[in-house]
SEDREN-274163 format. One record per residue (C-alpha): residue number from 1; x, y negated, z negated. Coordinates in Angstrom, 1 decimal. Example, Ala and Ser with C-alpha at 12.3 -4.5 7.8 and 13.67 -1.06 7.14 Angstrom:
BEGIN
<sevex><num>1</num><east>12.3</east><north>4.5</north><up>-7.8</up></sevex>
<sevex><num>2</num><east>13.7</east><north>1.1</north><up>-7.1</up></sevex>
***
This chain:
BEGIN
<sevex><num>1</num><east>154.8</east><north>-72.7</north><up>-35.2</up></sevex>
<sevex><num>2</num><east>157.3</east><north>-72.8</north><up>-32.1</up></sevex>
<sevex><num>3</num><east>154.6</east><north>-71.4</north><up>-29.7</up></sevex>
<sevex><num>4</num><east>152.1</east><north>-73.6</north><up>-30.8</up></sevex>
<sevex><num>5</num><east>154.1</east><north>-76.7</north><up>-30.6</up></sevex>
<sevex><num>6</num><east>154.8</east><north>-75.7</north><up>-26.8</up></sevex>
<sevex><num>7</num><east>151.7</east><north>-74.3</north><up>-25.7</up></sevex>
<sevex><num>8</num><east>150.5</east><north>-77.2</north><up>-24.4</up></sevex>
<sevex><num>9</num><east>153.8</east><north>-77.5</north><up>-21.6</up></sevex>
<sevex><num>10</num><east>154.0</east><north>-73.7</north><up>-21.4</up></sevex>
<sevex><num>11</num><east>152.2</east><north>-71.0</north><up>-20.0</up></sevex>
<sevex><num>12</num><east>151.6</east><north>-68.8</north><up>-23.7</up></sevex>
<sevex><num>13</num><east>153.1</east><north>-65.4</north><up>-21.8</up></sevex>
<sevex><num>14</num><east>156.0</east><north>-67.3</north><up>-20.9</up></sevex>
<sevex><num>15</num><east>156.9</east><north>-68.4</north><up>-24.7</up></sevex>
<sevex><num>16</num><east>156.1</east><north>-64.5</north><up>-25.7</up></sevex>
<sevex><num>17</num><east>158.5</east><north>-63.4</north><up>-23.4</up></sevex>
<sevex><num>18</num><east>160.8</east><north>-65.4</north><up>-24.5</up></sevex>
<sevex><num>19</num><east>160.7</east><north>-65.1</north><up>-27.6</up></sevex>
<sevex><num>20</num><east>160.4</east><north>-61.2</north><up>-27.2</up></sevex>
<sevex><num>21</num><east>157.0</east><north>-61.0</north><up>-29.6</up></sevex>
<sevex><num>22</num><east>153.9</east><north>-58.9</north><up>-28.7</up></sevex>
<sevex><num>23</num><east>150.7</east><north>-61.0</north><up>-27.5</up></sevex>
<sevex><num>24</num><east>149.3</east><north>-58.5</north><up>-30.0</up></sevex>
<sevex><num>25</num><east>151.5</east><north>-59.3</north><up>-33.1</up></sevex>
<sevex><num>26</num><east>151.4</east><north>-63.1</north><up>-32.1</up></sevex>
<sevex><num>27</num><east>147.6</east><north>-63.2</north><up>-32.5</up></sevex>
<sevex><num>28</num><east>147.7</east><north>-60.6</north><up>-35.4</up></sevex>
<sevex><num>29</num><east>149.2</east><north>-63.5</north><up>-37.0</up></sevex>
<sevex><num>30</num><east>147.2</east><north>-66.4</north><up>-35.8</up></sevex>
<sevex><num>31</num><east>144.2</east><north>-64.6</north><up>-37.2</up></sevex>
<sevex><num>32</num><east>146.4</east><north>-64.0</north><up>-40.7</up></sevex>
<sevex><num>33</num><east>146.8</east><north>-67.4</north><up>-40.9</up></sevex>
<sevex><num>34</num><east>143.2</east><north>-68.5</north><up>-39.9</up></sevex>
<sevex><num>35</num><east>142.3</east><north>-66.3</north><up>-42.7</up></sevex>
<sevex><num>36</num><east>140.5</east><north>-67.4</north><up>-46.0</up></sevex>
<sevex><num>37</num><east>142.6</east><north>-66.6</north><up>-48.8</up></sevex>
<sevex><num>38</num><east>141.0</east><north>-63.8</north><up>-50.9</up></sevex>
<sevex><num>39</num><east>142.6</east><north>-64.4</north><up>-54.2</up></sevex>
<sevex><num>40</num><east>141.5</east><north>-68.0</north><up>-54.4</up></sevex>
<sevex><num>41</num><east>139.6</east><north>-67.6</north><up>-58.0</up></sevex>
<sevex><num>42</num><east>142.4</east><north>-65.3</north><up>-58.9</up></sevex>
<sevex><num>43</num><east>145.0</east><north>-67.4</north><up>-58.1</up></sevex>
<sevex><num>44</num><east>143.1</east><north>-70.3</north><up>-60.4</up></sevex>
<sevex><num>45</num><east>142.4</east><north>-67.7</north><up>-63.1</up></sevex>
<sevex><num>46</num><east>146.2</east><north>-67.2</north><up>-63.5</up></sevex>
<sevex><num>47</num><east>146.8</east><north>-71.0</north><up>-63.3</up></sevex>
<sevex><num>48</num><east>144.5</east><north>-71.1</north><up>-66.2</up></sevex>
<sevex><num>49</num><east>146.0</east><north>-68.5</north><up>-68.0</up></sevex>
<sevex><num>50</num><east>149.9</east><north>-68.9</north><up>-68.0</up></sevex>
<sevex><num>51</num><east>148.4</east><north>-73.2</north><up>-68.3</up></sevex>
<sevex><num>52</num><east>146.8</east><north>-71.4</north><up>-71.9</up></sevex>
<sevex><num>53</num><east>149.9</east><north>-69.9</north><up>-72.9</up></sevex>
<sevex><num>54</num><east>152.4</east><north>-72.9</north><up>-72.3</up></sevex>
<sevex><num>55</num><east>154.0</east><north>-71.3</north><up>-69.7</up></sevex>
<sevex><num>56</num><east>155.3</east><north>-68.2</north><up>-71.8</up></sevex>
<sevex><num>57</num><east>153.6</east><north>-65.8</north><up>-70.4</up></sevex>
<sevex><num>58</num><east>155.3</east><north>-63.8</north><up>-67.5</up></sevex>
<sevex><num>59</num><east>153.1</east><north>-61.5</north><up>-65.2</up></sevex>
<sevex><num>60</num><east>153.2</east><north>-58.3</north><up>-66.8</up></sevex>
<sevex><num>61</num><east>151.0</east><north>-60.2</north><up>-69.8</up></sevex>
<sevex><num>62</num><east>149.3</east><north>-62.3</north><up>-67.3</up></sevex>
<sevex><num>63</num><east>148.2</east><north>-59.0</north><up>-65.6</up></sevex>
<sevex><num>64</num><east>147.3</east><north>-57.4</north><up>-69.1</up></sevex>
<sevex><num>65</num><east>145.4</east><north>-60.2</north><up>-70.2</up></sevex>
<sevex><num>66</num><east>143.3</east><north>-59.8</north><up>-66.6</up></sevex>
<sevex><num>67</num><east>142.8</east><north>-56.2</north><up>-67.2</up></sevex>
<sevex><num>68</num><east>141.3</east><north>-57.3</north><up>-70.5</up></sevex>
<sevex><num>69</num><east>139.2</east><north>-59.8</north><up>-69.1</up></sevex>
<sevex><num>70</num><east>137.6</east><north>-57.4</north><up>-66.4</up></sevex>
<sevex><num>71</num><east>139.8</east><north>-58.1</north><up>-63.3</up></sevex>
<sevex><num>72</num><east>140.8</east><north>-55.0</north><up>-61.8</up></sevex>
<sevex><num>73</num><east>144.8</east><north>-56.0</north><up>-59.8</up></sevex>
<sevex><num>74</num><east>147.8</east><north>-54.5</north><up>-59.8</up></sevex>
<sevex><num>75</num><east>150.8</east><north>-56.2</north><up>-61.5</up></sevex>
<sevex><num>76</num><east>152.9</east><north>-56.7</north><up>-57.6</up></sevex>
<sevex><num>77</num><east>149.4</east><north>-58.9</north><up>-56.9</up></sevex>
<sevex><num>78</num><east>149.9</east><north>-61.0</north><up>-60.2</up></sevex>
<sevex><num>79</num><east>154.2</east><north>-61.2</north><up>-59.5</up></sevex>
<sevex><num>80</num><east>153.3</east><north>-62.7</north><up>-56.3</up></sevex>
<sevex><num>81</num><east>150.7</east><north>-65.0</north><up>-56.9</up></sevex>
<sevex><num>82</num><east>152.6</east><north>-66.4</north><up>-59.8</up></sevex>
<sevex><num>83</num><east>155.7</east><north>-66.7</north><up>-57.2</up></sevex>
<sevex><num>84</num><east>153.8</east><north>-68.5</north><up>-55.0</up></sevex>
<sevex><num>85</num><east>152.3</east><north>-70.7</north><up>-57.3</up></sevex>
<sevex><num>86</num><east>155.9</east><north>-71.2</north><up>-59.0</up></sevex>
<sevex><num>87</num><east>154.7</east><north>-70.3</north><up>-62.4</up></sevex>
<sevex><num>88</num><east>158.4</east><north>-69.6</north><up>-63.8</up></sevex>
<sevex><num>89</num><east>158.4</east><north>-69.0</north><up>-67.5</up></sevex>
<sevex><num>90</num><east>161.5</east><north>-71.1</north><up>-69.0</up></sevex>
<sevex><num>91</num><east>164.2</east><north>-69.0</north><up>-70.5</up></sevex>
<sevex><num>92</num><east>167.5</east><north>-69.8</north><up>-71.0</up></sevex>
<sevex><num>93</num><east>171.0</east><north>-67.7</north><up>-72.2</up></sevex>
<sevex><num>94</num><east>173.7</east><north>-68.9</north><up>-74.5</up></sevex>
<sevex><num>95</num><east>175.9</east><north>-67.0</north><up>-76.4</up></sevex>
<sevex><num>96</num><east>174.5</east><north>-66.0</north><up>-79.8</up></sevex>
<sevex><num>97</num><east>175.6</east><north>-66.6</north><up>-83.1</up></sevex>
<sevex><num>98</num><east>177.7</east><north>-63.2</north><up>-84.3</up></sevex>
<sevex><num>99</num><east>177.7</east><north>-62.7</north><up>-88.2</up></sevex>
<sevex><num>100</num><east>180.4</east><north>-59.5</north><up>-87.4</up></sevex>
<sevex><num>101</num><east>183.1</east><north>-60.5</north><up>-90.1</up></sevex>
<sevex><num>102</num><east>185.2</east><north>-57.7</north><up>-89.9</up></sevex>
<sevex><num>103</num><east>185.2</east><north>-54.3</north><up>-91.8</up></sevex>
<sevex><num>104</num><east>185.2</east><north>-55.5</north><up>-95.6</up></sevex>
<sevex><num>105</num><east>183.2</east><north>-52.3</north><up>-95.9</up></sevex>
<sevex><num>106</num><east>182.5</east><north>-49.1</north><up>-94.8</up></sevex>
<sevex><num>107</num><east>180.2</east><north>-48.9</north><up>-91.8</up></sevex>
<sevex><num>108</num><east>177.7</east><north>-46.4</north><up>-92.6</up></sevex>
<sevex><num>109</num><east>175.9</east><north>-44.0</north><up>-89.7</up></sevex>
<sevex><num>110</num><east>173.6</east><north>-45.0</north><up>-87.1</up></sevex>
<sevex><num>111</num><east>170.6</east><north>-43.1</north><up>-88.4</up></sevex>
<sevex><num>112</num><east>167.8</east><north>-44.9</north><up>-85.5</up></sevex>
<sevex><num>113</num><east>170.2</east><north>-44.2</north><up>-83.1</up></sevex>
<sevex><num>114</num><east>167.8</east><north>-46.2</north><up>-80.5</up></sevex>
<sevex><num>115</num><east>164.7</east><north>-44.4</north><up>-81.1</up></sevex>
<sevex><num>116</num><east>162.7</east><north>-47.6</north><up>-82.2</up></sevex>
<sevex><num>117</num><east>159.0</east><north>-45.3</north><up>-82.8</up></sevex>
<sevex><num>118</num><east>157.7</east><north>-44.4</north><up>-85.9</up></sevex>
<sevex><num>119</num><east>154.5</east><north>-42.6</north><up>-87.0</up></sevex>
<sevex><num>120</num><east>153.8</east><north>-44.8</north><up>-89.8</up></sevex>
<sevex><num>121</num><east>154.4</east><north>-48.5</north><up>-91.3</up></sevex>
<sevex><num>122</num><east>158.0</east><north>-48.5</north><up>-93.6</up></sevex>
<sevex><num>123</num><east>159.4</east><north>-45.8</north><up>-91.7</up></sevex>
<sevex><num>124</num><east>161.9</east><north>-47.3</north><up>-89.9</up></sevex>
<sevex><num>125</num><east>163.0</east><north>-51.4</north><up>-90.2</up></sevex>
<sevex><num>126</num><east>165.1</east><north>-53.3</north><up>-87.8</up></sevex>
<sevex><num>127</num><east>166.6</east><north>-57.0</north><up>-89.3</up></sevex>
<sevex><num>128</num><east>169.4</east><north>-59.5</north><up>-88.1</up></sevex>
<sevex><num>129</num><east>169.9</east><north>-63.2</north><up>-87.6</up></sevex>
<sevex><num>130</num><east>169.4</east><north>-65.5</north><up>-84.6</up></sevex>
<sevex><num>131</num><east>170.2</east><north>-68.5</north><up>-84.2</up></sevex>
<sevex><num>132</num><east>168.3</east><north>-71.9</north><up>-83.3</up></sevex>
<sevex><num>133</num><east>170.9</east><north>-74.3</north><up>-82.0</up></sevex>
<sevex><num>134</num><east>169.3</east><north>-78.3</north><up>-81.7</up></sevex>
<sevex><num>135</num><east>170.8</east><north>-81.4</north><up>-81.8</up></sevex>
<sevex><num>136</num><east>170.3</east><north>-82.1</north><up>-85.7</up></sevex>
<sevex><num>137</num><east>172.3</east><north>-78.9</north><up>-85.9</up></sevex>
<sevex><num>138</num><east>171.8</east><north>-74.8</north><up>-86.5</up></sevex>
<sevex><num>139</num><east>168.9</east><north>-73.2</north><up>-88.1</up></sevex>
<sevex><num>140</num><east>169.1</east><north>-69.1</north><up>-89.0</up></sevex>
<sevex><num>141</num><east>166.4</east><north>-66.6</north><up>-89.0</up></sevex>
<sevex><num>142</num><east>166.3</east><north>-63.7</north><up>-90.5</up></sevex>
<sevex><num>143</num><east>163.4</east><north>-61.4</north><up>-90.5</up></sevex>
<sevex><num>144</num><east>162.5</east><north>-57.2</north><up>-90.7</up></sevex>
<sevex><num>145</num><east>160.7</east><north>-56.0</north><up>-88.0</up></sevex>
<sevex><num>146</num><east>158.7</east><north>-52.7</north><up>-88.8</up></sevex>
<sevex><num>147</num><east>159.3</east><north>-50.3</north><up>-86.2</up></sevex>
<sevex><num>148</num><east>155.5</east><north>-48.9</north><up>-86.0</up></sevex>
<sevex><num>149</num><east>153.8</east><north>-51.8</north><up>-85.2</up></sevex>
<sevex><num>150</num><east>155.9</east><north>-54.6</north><up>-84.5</up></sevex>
<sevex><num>151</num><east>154.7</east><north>-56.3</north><up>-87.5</up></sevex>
<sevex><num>152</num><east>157.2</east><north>-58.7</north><up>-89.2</up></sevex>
<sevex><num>153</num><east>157.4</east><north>-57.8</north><up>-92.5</up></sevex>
<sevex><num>154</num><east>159.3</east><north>-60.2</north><up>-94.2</up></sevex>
<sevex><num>155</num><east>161.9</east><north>-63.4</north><up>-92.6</up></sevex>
<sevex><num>156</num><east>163.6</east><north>-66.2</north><up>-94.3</up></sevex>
<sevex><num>157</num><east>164.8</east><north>-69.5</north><up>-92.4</up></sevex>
<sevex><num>158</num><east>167.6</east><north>-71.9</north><up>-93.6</up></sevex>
<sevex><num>159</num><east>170.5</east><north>-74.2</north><up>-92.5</up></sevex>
<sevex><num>160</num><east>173.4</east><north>-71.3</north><up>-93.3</up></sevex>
<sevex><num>161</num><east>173.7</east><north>-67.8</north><up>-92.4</up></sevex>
<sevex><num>162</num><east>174.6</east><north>-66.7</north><up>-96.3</up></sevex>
<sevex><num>163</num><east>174.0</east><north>-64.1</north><up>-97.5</up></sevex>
<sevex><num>164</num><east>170.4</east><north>-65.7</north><up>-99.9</up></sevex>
<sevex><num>165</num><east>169.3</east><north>-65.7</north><up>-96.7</up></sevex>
<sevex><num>166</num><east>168.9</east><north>-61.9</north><up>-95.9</up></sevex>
<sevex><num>167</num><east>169.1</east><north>-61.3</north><up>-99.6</up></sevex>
<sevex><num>168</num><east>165.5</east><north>-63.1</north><up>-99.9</up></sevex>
<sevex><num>169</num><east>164.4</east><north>-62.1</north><up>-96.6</up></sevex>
<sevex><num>170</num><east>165.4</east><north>-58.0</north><up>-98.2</up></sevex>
<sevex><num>171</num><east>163.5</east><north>-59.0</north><up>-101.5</up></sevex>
<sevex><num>172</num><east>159.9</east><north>-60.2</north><up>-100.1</up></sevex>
<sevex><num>173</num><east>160.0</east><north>-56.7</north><up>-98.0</up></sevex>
<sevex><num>174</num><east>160.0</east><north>-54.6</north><up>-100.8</up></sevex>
<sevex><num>175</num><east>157.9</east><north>-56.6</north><up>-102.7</up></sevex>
<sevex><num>176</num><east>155.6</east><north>-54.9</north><up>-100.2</up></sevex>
<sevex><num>177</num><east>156.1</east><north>-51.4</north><up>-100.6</up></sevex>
<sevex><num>178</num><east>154.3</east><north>-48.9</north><up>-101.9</up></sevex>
<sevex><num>179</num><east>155.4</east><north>-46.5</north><up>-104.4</up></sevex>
<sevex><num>180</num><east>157.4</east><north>-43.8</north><up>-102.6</up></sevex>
<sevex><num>181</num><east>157.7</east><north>-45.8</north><up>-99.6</up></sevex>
<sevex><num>182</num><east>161.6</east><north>-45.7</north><up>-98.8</up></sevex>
<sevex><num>183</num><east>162.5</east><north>-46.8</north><up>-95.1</up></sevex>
<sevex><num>184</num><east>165.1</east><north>-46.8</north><up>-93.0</up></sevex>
<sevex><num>185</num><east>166.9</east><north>-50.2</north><up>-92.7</up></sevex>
<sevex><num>186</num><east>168.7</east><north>-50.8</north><up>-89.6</up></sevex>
<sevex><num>187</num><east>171.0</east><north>-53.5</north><up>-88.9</up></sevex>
<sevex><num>188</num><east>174.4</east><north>-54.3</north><up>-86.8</up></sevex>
<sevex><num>189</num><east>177.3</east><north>-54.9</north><up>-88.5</up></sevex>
<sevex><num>190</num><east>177.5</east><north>-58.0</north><up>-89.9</up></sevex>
<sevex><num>191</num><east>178.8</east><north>-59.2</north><up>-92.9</up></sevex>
<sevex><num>192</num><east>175.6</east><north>-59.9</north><up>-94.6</up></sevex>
<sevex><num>193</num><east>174.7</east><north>-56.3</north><up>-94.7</up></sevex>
<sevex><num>194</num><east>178.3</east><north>-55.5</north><up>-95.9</up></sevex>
<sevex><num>195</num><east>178.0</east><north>-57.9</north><up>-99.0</up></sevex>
<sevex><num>196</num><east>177.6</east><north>-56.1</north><up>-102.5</up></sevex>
<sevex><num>197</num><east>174.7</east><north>-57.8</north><up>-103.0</up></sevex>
<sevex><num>198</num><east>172.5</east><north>-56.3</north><up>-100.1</up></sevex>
<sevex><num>199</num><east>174.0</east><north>-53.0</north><up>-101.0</up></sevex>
<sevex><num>200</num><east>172.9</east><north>-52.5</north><up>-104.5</up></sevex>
<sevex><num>201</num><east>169.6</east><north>-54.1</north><up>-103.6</up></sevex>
<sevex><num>202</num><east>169.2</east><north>-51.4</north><up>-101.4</up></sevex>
<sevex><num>203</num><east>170.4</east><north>-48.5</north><up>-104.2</up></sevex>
<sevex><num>204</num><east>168.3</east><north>-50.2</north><up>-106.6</up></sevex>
<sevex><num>205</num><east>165.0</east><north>-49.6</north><up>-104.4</up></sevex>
<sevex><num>206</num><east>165.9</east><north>-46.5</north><up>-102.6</up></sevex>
<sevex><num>207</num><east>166.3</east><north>-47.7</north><up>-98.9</up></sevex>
<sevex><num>208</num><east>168.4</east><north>-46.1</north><up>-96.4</up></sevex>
<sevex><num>209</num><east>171.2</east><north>-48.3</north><up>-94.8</up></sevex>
<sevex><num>210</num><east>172.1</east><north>-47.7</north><up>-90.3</up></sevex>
<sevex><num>211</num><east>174.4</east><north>-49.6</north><up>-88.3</up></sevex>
<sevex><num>212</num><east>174.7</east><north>-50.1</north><up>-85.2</up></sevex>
<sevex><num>213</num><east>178.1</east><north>-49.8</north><up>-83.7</up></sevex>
<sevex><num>214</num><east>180.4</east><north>-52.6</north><up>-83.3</up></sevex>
<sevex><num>215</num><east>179.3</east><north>-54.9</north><up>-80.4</up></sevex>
<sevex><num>216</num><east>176.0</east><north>-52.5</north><up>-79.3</up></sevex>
<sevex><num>217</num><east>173.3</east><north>-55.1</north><up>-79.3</up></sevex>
<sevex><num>218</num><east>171.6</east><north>-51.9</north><up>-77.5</up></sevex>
<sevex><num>219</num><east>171.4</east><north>-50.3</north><up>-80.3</up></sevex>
<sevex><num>220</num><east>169.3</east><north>-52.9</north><up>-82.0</up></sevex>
<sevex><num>221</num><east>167.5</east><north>-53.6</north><up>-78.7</up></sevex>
<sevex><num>222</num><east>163.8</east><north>-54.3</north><up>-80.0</up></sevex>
<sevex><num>223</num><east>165.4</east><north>-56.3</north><up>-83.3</up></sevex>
<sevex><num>224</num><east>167.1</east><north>-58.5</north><up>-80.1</up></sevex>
<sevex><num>225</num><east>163.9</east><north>-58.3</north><up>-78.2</up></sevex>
<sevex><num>226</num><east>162.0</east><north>-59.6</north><up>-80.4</up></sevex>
<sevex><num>227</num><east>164.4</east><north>-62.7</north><up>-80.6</up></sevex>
<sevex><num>228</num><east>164.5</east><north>-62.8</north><up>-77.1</up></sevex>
<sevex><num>229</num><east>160.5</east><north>-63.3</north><up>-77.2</up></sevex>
<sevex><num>230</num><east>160.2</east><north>-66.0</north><up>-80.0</up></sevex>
<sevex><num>231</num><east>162.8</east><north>-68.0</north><up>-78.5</up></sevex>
<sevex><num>232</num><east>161.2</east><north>-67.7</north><up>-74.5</up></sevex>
<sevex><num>233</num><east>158.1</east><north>-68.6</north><up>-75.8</up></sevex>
<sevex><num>234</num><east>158.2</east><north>-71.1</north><up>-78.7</up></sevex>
<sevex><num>235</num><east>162.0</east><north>-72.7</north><up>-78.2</up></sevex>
<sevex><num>236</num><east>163.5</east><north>-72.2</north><up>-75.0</up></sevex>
<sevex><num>237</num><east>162.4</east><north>-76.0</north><up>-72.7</up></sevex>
<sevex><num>238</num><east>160.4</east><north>-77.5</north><up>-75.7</up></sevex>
<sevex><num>239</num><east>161.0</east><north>-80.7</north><up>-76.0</up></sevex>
<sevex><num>240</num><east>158.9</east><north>-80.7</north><up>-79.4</up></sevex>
<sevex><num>241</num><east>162.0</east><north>-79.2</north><up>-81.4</up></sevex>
<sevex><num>242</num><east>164.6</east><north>-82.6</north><up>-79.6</up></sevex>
<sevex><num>243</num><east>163.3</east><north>-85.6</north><up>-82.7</up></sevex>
<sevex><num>244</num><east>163.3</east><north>-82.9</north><up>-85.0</up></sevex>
<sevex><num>245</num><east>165.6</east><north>-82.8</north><up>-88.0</up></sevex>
<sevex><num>246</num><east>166.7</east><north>-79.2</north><up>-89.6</up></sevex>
<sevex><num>247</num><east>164.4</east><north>-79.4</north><up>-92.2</up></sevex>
<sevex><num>248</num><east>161.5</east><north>-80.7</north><up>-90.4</up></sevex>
<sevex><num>249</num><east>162.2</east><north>-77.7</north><up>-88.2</up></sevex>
<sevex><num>250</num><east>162.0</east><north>-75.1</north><up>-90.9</up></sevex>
<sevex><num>251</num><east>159.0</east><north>-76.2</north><up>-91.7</up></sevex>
<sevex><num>252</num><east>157.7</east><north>-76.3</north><up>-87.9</up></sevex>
<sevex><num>253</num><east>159.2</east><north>-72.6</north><up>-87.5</up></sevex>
<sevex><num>254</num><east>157.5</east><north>-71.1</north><up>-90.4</up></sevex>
<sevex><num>255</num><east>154.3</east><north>-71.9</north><up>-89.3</up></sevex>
<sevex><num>256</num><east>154.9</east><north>-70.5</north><up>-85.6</up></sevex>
<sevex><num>257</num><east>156.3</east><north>-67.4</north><up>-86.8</up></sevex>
<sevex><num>258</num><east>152.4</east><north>-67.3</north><up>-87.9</up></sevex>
<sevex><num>259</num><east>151.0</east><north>-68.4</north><up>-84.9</up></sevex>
<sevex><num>260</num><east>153.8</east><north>-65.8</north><up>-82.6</up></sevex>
<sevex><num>261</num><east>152.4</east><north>-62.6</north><up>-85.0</up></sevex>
<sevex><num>262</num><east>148.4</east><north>-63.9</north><up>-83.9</up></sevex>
<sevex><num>263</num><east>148.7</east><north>-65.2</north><up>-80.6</up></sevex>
<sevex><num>264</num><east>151.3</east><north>-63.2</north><up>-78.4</up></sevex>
<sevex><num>265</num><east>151.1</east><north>-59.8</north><up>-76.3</up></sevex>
<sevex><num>266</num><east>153.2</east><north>-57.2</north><up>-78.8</up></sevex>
<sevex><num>267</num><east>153.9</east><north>-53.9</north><up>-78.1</up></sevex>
<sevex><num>268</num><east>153.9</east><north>-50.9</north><up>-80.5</up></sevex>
<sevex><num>269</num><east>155.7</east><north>-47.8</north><up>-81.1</up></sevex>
<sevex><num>270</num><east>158.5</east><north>-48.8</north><up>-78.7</up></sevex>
<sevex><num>271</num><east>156.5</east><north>-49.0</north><up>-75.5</up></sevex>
<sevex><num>272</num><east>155.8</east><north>-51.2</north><up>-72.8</up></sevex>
<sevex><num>273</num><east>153.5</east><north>-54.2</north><up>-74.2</up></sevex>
<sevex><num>274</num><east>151.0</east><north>-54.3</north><up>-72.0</up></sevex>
<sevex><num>275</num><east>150.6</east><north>-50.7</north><up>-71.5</up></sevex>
<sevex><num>276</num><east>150.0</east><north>-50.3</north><up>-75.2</up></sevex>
<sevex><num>277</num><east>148.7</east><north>-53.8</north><up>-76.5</up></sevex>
<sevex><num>278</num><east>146.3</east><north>-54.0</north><up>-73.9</up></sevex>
<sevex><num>279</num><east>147.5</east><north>-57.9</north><up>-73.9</up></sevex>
<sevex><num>280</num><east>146.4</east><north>-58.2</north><up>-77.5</up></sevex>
<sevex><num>281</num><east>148.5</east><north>-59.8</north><up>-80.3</up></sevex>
<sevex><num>282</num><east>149.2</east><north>-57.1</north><up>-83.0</up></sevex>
<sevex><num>283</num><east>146.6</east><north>-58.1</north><up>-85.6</up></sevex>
<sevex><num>284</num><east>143.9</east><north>-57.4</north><up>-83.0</up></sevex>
<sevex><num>285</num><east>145.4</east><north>-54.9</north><up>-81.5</up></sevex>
<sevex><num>286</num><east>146.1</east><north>-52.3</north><up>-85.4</up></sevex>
<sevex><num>287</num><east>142.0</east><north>-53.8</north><up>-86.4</up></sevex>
<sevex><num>288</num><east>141.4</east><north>-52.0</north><up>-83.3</up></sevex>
<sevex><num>289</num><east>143.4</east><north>-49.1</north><up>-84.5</up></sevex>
<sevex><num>290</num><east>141.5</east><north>-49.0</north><up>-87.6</up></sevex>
<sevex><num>291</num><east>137.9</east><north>-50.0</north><up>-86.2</up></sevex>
***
C-alpha cells in the first residue's frame, strides 16, 4: 500500500530499494491481491451454515457438516475462513455451581477412571448437576449421559439442587433397563450421590457406584463436556432466556434438551465428534448404525 501510494512521485526501484523488498516478491503480491478469491461459494456456504446453527457451531462441525454435504476441505481452510469472516461462536466461563459437601460418606473407587467408551448402551453412565444462572434466579440440571452413545438417558430440571432432583433423574433411568442390565454409575463427589437415599436406590437395582476424586472435573470430563456444549449452544449470549422466569425456563429447557439430542453434532464412544458423527446428531447417526 506504501509503494503504491508513492509510485506516482517515485521511480518503483527506488521505493524497492528502500524498502529492501524483491521486484519479484512485490509483484508476487500485486498479482495475490489482484486475484479472484477461490473460496467465494465456500465462504457463503459457511455463512449459511454457522447462520443455520445460531452461531453454535465452531469449525470442526462446520467442516463435518461440509464433508457431509460433498465439499471436499480441510478443517485449517474452514478455521480461517470462519476467522476471516468473524464467525465467533459465543461462550462464556463462570465458576460453576459445586454440590461437594464434605465427606458425610465414604467415597467409593473410581471404577471409569477416564475411560469414557463402552461396547454397549448401560455399560457405563456419567451424571452431575450444572447450573443455569439468570436473572429470575438458578435453575439445576441433572441428567445421565450413557457412555456408548452419548445418548441422555434420563435428566430432571428444578429450582434446587436437592437431592428429588437426582433421585428422580436416578429413577426414570432404570425405569429403562432391561433385565440384567446393571451399569456403572459415575459421578464426582457431591453430596447428592452421598445421600442414603441415592445409595439404597442403587443397592435396590444393582448399579455400581464411581467417584471421581475430590476436585477432578477430568475425571468426569465428557459428563462436563456435555455441559459445556448445551450451555455454548443453547444459553451462553441468548437473550431469549433474560424475560424469562424460572419456571417459564424449565419449561423452555425441557423442550431443548429435545431439540440438543436431534439437532447437534455428538460424538460416540469417546472420540472426536466429527470424526465419528460424521456431523450427524446421535439419533441419525445409531439409525445409521442399525440401517
Amino acid at each position: 500500500m506504501v509503494i503504491g501510494a508513492l509510485r506516482e512521485r517515485h521511480p518503483l526501484n527506488e521505493l524497492l530499494e528502500s524498502l529492501t523488498i524483491p521486484k519479484s516478491s512485490y509483484f508476487y503480491q500485486c498479482a495475490a491481491i489482484a486475484a479472484q478469491d477461490k473460496y467465494v461459494k465456500l465462504r457463503e456456504h459457511v455463512r449459511v451454515v454457522f447462520t443455520q446453527a445460531d452461531g453454535r457451531y465452531g469449525y470442526r462441525r462446520i467442516h463435518a457438516i461440509l464433508q457431509r454435504d460433498g465439499q471436499s476441505v480441510s478443517e485449517k481452510v474452514v478455521r480461517r475462513l470462519m476467522h476471516e469472516e468473524n464467525l465467533v461462536v459465543v461462550s462464556r466461563k463462570k465458576r460453576k455451581y459445586s454440590s461437594y459437601k464434605g465427606e458425610i460418606s465414604p467415597a467409593v473407587p473410581n471404577i471409569i477412571e477416564r475411560d469414557f467408551r463402552a461396547e454397549a448402551p448401560n455399560i457405563k453412565w456419567l451424571t452431575d448437576v450444572t447450573e443455569f444462572a439468570l436473572p429470575a434466579g438458578k435453575v439445576y440440571l441433572s441428567p445421565i449421559i450413557d457412555c456408548f452413545d452419548g445418548l441422555v438417558v434420563s435428566w430432571s430440571i428444578g429450582t434446587s439442587p436437592e437431592a428429588k432432583l437426582v433421585n428422580t433423574m436416578l429413577e426414570g433411568a432404570m425405569s429403562a433397563l432391561s433385565r440384567g442390565e446393571h451399569p456403572v454409575v459415575h459421578s464426582d463427589r457431591g453430596g447428592h450421590y452421598r445421600w442414603p437415599g441415592w445409595i439404597a436406590r442403587m443397592e435396590a437395582a444393582g448399579l455400581t457406584r464411581s467417584m471421581s476424586k475430590k476436585g477432578c472435573t477430568a475425571d468426569n470430563a465428557a459428563c462436563e463436556g456435555f455441559f459445556g456444549r448445551v450451555k455454548n449452544e443453547m444459553f451462553y449470549g441468548r437473550s431469549r432466556w433474560t424475560p424469562l422466569s424460572r419456571h417459564k425456563f424449565l419449561k423452555f429447557k425441557a423442550e431443548d434438551c429435545l431439540c440438543f439430542a436431534h439437532s447437534s453434532v455428538f460424538g460416540v464412544q469417546g472420540t472426536h465428534t466429527c470424526k465419528v458423527g460424521e456431523g450427524l446428531s446421535w439419533v441419525a447417526f445409531c439409525y445409521r448404525l442399525s440401517a
